[in-house]
C-alpha atoms as an extended CHARMM CRD file, in Angstrom:
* protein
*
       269  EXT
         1         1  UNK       CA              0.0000000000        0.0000000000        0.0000000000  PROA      1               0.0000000000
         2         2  UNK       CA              1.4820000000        3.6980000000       -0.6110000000  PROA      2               0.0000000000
         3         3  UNK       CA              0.2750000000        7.2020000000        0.6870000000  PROA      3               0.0000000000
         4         4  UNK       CA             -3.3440000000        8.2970000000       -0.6610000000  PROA      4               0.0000000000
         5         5  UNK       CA             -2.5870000000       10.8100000000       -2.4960000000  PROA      5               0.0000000000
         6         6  UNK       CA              1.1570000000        9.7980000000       -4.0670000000  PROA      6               0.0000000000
         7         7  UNK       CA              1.9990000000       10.3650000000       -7.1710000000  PROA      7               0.0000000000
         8         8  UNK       CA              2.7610000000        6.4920000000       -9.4910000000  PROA      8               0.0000000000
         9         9  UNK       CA              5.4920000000        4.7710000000       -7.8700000000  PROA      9               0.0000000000
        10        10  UNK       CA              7.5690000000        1.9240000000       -8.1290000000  PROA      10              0.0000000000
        11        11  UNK       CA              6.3430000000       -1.1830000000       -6.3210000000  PROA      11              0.0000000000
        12        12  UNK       CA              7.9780000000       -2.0230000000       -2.9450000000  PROA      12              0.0000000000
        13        13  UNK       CA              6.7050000000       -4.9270000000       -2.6490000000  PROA      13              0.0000000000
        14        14  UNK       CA              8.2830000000       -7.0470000000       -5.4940000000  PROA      14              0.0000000000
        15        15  UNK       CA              9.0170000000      -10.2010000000       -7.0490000000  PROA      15              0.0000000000
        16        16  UNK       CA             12.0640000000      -10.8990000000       -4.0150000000  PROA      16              0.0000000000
        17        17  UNK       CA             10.6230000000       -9.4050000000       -1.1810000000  PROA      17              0.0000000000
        18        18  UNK       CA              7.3080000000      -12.1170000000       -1.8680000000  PROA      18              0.0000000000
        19        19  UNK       CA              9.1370000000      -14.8630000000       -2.5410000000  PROA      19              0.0000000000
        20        20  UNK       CA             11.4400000000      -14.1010000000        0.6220000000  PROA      20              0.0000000000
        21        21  UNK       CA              8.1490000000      -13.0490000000        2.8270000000  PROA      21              0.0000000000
        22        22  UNK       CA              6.9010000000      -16.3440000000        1.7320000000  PROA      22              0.0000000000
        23        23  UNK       CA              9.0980000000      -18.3150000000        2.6470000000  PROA      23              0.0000000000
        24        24  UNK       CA              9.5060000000      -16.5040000000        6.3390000000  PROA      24              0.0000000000
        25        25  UNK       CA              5.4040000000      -16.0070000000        6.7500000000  PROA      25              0.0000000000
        26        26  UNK       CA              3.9440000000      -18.3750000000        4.3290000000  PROA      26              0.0000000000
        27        27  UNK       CA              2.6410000000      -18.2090000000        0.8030000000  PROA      27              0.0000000000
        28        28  UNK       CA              1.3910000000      -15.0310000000       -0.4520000000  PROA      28              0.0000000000
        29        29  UNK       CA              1.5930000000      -13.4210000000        3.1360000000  PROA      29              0.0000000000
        30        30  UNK       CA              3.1430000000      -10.3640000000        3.5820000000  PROA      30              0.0000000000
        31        31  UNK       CA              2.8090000000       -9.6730000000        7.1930000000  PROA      31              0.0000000000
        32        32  UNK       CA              3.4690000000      -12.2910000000       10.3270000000  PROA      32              0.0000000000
        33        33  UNK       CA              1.3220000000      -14.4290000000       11.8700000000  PROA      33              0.0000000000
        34        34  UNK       CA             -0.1340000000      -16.8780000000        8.9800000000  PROA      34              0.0000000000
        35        35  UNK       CA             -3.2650000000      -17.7230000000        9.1390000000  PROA      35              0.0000000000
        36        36  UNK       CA             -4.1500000000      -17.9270000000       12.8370000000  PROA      36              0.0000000000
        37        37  UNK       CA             -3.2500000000      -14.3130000000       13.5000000000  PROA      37              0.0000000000
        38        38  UNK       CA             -5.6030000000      -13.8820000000       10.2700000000  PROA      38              0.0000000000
        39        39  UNK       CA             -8.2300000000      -15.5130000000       12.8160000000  PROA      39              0.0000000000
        40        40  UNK       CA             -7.2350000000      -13.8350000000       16.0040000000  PROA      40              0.0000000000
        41        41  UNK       CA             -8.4010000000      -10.4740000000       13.9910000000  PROA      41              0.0000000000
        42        42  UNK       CA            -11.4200000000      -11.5730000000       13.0890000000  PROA      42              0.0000000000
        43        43  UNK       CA            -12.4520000000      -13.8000000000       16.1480000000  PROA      43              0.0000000000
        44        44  UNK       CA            -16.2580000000      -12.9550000000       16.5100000000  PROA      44              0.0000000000
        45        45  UNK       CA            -16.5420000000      -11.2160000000       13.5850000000  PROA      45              0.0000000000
        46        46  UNK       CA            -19.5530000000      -13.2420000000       11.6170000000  PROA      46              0.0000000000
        47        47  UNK       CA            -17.9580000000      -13.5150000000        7.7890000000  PROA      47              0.0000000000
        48        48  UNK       CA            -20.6920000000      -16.4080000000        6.8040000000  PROA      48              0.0000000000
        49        49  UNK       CA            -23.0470000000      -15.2510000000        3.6940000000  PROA      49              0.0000000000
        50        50  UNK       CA            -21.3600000000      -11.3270000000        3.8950000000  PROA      50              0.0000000000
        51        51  UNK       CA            -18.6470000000       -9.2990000000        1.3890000000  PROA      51              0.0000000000
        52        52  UNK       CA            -15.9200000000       -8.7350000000        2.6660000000  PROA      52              0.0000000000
        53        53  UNK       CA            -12.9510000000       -6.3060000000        1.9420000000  PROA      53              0.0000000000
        54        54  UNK       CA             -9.5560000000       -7.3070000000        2.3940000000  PROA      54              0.0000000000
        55        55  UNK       CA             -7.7310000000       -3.4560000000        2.1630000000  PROA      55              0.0000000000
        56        56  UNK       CA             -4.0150000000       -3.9350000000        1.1990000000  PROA      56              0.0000000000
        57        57  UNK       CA             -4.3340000000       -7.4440000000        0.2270000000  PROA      57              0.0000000000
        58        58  UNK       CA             -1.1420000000       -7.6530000000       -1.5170000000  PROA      58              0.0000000000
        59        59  UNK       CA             -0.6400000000      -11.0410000000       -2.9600000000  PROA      59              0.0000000000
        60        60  UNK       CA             -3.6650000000      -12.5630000000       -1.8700000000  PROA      60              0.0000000000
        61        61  UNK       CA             -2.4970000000      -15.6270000000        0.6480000000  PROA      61              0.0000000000
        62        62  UNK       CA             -5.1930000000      -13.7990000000        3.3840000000  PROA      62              0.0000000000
        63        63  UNK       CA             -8.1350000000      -13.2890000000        0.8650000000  PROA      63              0.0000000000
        64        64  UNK       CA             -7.7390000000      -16.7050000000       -0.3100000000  PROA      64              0.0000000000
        65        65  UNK       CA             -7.8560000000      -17.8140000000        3.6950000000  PROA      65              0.0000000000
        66        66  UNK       CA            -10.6570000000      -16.0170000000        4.2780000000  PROA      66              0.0000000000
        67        67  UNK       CA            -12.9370000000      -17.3430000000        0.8160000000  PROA      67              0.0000000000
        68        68  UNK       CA            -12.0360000000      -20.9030000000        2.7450000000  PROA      68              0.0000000000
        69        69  UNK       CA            -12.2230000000      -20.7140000000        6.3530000000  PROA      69              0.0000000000
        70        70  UNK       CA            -15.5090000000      -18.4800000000        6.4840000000  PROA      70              0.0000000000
        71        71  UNK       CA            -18.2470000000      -19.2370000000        3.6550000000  PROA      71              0.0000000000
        72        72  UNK       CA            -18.1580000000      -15.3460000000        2.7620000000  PROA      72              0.0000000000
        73        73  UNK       CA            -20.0110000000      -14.4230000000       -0.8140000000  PROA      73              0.0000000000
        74        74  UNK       CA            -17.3080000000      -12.8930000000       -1.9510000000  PROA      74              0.0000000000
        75        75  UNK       CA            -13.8670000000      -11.3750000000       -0.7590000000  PROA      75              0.0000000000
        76        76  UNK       CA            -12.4160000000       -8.6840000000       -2.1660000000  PROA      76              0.0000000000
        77        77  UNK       CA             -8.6480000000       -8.0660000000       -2.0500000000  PROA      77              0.0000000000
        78        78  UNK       CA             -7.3330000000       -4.5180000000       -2.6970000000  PROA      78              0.0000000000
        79        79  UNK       CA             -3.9770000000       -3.1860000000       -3.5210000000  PROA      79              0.0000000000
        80        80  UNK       CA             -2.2340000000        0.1000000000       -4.7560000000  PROA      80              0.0000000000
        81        81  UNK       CA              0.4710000000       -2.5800000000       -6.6620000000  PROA      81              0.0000000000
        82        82  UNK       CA             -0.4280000000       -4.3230000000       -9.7920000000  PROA      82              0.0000000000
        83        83  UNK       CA              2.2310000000       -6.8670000000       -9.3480000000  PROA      83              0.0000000000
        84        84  UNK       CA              0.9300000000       -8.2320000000       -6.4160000000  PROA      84              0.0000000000
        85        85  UNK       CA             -2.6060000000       -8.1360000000       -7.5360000000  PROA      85              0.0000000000
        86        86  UNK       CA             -1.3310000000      -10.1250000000      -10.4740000000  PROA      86              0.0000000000
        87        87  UNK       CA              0.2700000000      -12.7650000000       -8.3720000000  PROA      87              0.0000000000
        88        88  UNK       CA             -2.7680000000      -12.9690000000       -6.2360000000  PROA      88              0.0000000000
        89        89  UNK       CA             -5.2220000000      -13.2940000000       -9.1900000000  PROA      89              0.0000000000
        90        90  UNK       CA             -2.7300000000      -16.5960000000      -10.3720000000  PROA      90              0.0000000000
        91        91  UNK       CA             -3.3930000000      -17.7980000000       -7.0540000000  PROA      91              0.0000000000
        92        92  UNK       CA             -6.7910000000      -18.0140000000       -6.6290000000  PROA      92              0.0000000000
        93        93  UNK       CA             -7.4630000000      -19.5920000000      -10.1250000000  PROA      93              0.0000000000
        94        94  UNK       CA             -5.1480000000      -22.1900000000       -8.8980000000  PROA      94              0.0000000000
        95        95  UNK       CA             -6.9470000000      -22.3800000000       -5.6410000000  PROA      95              0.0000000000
        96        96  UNK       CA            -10.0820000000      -22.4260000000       -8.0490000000  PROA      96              0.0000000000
        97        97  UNK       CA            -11.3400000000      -19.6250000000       -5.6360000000  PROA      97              0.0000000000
        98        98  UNK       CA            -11.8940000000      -17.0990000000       -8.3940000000  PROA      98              0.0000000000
        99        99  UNK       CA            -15.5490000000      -17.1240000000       -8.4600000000  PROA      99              0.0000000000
       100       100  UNK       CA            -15.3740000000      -16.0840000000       -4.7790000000  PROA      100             0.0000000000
       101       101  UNK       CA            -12.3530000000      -13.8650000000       -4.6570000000  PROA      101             0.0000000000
       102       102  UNK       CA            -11.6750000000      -11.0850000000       -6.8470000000  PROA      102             0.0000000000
       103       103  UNK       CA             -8.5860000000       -8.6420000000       -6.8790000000  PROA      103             0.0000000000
       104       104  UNK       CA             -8.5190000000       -4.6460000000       -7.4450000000  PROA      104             0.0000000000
       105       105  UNK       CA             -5.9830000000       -2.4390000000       -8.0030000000  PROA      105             0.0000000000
       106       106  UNK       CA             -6.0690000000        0.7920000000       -8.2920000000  PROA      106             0.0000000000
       107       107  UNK       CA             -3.6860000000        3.9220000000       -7.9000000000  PROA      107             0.0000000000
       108       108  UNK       CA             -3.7730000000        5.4970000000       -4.3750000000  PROA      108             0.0000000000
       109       109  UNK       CA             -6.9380000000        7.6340000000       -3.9860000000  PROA      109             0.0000000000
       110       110  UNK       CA            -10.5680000000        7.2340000000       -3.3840000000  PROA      110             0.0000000000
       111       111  UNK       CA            -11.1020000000        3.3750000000       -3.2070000000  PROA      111             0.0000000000
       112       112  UNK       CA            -12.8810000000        2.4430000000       -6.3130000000  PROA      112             0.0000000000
       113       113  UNK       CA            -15.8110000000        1.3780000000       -4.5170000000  PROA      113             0.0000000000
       114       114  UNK       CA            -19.5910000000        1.9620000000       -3.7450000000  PROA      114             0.0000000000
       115       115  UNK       CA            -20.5230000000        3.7050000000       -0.9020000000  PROA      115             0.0000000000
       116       116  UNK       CA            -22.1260000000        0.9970000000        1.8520000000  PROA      116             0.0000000000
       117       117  UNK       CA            -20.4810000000       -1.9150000000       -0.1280000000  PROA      117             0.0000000000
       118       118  UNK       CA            -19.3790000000       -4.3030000000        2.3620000000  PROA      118             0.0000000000
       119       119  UNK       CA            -20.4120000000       -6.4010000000        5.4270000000  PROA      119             0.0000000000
       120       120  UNK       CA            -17.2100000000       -6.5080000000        6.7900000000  PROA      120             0.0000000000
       121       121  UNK       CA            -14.1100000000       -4.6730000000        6.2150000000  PROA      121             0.0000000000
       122       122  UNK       CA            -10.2560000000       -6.0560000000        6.7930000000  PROA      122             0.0000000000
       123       123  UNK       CA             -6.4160000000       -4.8590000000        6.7240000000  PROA      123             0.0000000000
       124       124  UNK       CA             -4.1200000000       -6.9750000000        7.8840000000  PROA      124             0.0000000000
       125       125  UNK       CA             -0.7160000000       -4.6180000000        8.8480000000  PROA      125             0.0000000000
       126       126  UNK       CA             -0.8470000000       -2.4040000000        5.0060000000  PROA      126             0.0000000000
       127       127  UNK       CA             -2.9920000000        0.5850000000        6.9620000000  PROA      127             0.0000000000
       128       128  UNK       CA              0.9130000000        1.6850000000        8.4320000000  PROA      128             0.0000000000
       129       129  UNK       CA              1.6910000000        2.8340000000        4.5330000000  PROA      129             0.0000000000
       130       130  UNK       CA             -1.0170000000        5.2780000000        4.3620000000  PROA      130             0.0000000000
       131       131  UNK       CA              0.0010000000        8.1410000000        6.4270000000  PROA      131             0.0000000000
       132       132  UNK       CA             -3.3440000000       10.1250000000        6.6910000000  PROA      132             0.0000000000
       133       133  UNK       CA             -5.4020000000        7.9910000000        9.0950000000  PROA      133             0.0000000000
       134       134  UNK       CA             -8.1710000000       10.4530000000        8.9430000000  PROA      134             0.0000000000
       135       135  UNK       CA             -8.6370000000       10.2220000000        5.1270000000  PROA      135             0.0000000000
       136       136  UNK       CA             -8.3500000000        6.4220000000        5.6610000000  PROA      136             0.0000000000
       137       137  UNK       CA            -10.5710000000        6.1090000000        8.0540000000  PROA      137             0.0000000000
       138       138  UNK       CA            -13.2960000000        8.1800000000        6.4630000000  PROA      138             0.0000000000
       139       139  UNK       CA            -13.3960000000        5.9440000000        3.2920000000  PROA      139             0.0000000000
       140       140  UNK       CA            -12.8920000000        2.3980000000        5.3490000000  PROA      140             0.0000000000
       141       141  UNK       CA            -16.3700000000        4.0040000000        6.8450000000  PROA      141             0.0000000000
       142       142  UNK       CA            -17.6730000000        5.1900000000        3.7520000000  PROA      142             0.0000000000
       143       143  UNK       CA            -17.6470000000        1.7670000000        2.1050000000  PROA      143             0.0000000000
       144       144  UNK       CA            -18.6910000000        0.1710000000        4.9230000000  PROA      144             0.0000000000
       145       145  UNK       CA            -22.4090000000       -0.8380000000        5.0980000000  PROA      145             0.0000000000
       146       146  UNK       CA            -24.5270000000        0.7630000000        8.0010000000  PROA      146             0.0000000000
       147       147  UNK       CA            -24.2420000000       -2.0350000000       11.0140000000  PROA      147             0.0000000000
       148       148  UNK       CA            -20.6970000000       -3.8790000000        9.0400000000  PROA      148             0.0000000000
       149       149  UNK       CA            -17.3790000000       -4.0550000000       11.0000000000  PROA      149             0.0000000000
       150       150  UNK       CA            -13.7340000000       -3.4170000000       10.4510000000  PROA      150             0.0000000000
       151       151  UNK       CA            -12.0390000000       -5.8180000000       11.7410000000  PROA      151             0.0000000000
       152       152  UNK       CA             -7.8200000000       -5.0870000000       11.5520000000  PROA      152             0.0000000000
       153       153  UNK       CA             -3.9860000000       -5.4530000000       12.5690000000  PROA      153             0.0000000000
       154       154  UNK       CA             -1.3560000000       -2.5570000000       11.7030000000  PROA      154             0.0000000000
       155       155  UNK       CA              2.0040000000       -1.7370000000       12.7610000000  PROA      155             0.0000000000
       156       156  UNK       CA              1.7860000000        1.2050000000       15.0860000000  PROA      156             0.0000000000
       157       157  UNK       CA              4.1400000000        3.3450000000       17.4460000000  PROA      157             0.0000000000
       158       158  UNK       CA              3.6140000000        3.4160000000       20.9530000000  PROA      158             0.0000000000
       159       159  UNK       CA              3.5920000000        7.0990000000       21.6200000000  PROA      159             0.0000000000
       160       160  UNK       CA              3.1980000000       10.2870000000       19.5640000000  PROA      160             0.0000000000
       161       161  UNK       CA              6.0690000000       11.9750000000       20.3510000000  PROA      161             0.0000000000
       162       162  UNK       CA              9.6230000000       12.0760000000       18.4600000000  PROA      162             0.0000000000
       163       163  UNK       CA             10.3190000000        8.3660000000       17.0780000000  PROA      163             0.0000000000
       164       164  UNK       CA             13.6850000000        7.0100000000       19.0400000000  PROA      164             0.0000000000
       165       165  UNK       CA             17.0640000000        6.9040000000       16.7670000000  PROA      165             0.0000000000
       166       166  UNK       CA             16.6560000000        3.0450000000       17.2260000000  PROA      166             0.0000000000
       167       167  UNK       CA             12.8950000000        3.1450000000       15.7850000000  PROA      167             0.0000000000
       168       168  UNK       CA             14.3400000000        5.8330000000       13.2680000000  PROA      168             0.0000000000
       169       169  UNK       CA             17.1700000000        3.2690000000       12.1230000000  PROA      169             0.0000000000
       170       170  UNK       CA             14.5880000000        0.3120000000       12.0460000000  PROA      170             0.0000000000
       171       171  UNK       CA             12.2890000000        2.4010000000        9.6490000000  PROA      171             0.0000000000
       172       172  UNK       CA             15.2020000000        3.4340000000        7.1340000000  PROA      172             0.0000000000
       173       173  UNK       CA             16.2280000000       -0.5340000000        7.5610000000  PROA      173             0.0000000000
       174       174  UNK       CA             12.8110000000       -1.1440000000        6.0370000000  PROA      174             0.0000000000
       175       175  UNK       CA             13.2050000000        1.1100000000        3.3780000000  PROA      175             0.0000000000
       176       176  UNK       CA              9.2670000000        1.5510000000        2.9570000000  PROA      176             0.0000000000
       177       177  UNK       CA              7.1190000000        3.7980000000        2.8950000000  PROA      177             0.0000000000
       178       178  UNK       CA              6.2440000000        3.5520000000        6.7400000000  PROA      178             0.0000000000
       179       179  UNK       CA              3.2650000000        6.2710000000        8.3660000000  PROA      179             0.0000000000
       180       180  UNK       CA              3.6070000000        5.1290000000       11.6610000000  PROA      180             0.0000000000
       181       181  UNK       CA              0.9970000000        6.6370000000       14.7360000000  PROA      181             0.0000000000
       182       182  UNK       CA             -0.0800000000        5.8670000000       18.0720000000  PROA      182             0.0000000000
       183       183  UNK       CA             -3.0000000000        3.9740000000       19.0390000000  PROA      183             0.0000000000
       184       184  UNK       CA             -4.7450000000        7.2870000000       20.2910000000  PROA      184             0.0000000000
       185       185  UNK       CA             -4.1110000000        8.6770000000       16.6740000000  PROA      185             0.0000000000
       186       186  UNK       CA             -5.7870000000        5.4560000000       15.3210000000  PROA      186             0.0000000000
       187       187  UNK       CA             -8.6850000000        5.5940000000       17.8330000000  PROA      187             0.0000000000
       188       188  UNK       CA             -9.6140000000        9.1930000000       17.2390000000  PROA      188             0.0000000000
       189       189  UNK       CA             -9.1840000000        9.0550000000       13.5800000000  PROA      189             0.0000000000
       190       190  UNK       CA            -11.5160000000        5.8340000000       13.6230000000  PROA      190             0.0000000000
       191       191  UNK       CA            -13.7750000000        7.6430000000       16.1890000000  PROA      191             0.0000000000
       192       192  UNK       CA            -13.8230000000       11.1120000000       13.8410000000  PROA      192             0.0000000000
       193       193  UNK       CA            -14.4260000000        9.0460000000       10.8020000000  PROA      193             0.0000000000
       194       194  UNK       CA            -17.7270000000        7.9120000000       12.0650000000  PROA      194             0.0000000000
       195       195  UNK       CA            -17.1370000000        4.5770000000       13.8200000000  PROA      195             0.0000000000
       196       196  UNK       CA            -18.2910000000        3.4380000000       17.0710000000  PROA      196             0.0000000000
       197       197  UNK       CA            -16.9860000000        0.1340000000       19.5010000000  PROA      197             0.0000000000
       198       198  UNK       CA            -13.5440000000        0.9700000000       18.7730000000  PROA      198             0.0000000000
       199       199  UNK       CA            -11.0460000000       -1.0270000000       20.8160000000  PROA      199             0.0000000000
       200       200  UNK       CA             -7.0350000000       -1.4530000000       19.9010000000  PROA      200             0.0000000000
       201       201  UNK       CA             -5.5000000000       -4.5370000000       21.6100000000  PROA      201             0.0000000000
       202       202  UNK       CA             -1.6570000000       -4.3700000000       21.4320000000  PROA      202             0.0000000000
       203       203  UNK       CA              0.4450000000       -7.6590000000       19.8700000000  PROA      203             0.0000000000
       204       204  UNK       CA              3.6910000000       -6.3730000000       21.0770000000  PROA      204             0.0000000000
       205       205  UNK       CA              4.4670000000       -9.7030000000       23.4860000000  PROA      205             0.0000000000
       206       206  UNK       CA              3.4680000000      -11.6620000000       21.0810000000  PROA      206             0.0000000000
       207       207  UNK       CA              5.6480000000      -10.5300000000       18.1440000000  PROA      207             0.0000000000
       208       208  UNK       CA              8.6690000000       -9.8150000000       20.6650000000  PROA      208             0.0000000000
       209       209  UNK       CA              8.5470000000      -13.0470000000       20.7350000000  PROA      209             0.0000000000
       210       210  UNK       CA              7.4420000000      -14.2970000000       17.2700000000  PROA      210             0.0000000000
       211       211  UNK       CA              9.8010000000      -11.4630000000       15.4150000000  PROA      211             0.0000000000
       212       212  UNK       CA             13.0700000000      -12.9410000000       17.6020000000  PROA      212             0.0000000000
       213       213  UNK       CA             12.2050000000      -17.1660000000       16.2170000000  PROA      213             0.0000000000
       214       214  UNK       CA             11.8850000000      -15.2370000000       12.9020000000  PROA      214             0.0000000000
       215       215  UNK       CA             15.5160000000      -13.5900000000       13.4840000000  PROA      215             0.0000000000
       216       216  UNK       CA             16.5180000000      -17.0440000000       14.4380000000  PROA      216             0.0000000000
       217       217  UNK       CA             15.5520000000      -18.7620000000       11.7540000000  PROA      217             0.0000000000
       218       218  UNK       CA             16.9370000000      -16.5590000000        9.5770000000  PROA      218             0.0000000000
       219       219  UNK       CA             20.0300000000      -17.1290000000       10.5790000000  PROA      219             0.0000000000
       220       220  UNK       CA             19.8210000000      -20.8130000000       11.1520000000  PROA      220             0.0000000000
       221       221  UNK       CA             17.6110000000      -23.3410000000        9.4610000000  PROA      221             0.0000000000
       222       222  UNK       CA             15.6710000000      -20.7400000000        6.7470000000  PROA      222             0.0000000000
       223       223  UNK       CA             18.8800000000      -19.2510000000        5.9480000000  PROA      223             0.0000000000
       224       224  UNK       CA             19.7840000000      -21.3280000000        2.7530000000  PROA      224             0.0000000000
       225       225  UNK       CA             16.2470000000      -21.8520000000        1.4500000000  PROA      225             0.0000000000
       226       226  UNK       CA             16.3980000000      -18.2530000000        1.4350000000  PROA      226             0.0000000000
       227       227  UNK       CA             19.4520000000      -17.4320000000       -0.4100000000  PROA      227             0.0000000000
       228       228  UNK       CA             18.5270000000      -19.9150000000       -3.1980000000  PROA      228             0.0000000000
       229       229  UNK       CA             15.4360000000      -17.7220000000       -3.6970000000  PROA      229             0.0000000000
       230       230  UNK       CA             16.4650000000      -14.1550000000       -3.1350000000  PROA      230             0.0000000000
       231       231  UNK       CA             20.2010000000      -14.5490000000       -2.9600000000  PROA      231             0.0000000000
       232       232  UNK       CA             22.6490000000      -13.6950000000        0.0850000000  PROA      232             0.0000000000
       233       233  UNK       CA             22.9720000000      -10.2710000000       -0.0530000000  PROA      233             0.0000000000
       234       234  UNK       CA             18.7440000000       -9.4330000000        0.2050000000  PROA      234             0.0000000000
       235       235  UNK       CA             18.7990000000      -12.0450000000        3.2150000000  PROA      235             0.0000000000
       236       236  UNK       CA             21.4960000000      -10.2000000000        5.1910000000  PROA      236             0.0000000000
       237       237  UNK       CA             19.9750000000       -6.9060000000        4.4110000000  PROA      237             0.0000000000
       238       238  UNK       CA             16.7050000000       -8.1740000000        5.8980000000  PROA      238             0.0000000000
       239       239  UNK       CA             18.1470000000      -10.2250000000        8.8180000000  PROA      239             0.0000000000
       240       240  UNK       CA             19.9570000000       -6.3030000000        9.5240000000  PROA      240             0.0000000000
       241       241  UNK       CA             16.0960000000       -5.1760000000        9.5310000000  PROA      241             0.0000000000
       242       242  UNK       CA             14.9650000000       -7.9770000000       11.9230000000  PROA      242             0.0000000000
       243       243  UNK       CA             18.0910000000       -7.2280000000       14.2950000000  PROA      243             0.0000000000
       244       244  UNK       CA             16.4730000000       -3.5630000000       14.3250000000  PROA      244             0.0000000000
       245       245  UNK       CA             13.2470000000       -4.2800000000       14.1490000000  PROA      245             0.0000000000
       246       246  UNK       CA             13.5150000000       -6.4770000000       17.3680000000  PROA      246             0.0000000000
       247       247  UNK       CA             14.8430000000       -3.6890000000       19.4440000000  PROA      247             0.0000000000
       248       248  UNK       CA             12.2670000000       -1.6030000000       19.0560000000  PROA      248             0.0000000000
       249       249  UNK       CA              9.9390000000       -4.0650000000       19.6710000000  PROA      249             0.0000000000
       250       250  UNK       CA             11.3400000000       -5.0690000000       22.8650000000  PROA      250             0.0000000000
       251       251  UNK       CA             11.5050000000       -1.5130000000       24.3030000000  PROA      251             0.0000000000
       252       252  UNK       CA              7.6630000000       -1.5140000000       23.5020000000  PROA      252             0.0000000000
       253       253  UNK       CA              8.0120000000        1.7760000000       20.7690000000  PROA      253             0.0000000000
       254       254  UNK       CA              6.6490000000       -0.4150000000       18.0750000000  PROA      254             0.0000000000
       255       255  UNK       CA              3.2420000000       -2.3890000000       18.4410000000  PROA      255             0.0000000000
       256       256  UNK       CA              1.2420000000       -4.0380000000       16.2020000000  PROA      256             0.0000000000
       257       257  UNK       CA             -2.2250000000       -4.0730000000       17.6250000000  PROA      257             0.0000000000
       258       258  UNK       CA             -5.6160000000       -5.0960000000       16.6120000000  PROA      258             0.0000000000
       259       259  UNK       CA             -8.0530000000       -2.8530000000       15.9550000000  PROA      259             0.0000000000
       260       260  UNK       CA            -11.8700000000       -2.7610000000       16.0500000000  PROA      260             0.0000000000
       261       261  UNK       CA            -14.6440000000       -0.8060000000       15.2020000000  PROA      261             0.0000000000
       262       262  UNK       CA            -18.3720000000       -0.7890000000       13.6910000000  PROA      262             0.0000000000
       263       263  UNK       CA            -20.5790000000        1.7990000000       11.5120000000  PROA      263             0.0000000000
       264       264  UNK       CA            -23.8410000000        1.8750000000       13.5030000000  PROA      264             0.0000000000
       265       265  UNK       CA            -26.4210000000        0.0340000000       12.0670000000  PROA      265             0.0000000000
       266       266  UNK       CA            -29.5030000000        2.0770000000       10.5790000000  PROA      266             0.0000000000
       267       267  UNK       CA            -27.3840000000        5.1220000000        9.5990000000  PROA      267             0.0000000000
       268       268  UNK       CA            -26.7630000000        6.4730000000        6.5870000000  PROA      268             0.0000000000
       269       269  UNK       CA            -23.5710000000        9.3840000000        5.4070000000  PROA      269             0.0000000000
């Protein structure tokens, strides 16, 4: 995903970093956790016979879990970046999900949606490249039929002051295009936007923890697998931006965390 309002821009998530994501998180996932985290985020969250949005979808492995696991009428994955729209739209026709899943992209802007199109809305960790949570927010809501939920996870920082040098080096480590905010930003932007319910549950512990096996991995038993596929040099970069990522995590500055909200039923904009 990529700011709103950007101009075109090359894709940063490409052909490498999905076949080395995949082989860390699982095919076509680009954020941690597989598929039970998928479910942790939308525990209670009724998906059966409802549409369902999947914002920042990139290459499809959670849109394709979702079409499975919950008996949804459709899934729709979005994405700013063709290429992984592309690779997602190969996977479902080999999943033979593509009656039930279908794939959008679009440049950033106004999602190219109806207003009041979906049951149920979902990002899993790709609301952190859109900088303006408000703007966000406001269309997540506007597409969003009157009584749906968003269900979501995103990578957030734990206060809104000046970001720490070490969270500083860990974001230039990434090299992406990282709007990071606090969980009060998040709320009241949710809050503003229209939503109601809203709770954010922080992951930190758990990805601590999940984030250093990851690290560990990486240098151990994953390590080869992943230099066949991506070579040496793009696995040492990223095992560089685990090492940093994992400090910040353990001083608590950067926290995923679930978020929840709902547009009150009976409403309309």
């Amino acid at each position: 995903m990529a700011d709103e309002g950007g101009p075109a821009h090359e894709p940063e998530y490409d052909d490498a970093a999905v076949r080395f994501l995949g082989i860390l998180w699982g095919e076509g996932f680009l954020s941690p956790g597989g598929s039970a985290e998928v479910d942790r985020v939308l525990a209670g969250v009724e998906l059966t016979g409802r549409t369902v949005l999947d914002f920042g979808c990139g290459a499809g492995g959670i849109s394709l879990h979702i079409a499975r696991t919950y008996d949804p009428v459709e899934v729709v994955g979005y994405d700013v970046e063709q290429p992984v729209i592309d690779k997602a739209r190969m996977a479902a026709a080999v999943a033979g999900l593509s009656s039930k899943v279908r794939f959008i992209a679009s440049p950033p802007g106004r999602l190219p949606f109806d207003d009041e199109e979906f049951d149920v809305v979902f990002s899993k960790d790709a609301m952190v490249h859109v900088p303006d949570k408000e703007w966000l927010f406001s269309e997540l809501f506007r597409v969003l039929k009157p009584g749906g939920v968003l269900a979501a996870s995103d990578w957030l920082v734990s206060h809104d002051g000046e970001l720490s040098d070490e969270m500083k080096d860990y974001i230039a480590a990434e090299g992406l295009s990282f709007g990071m905010a606090s969980p009060r930003r998040y709320l009241d932007a949710m809050r503003a936007a229209g939503f109601e319910d809203t709770t954010a549950e922080s992951r930190n512990a758990w990805y601590c923890e999940v984030a250093r096996s990851e690290l560990e991995r990486l240098n151990g038993p994953l390590y080869a697998e992943a230099v066949a596929a991506v070579g040496e040099e793009y696995v040492r970069k990223n095992i560089r931006t685990w090492t940093a990522m994992q400090k910040v995590l353990d001083s608590g500055e950067h926290c995923p965390t679930h978020l929840r909200g709902s547009r009150p039923a009976g409403e309309r904009p």
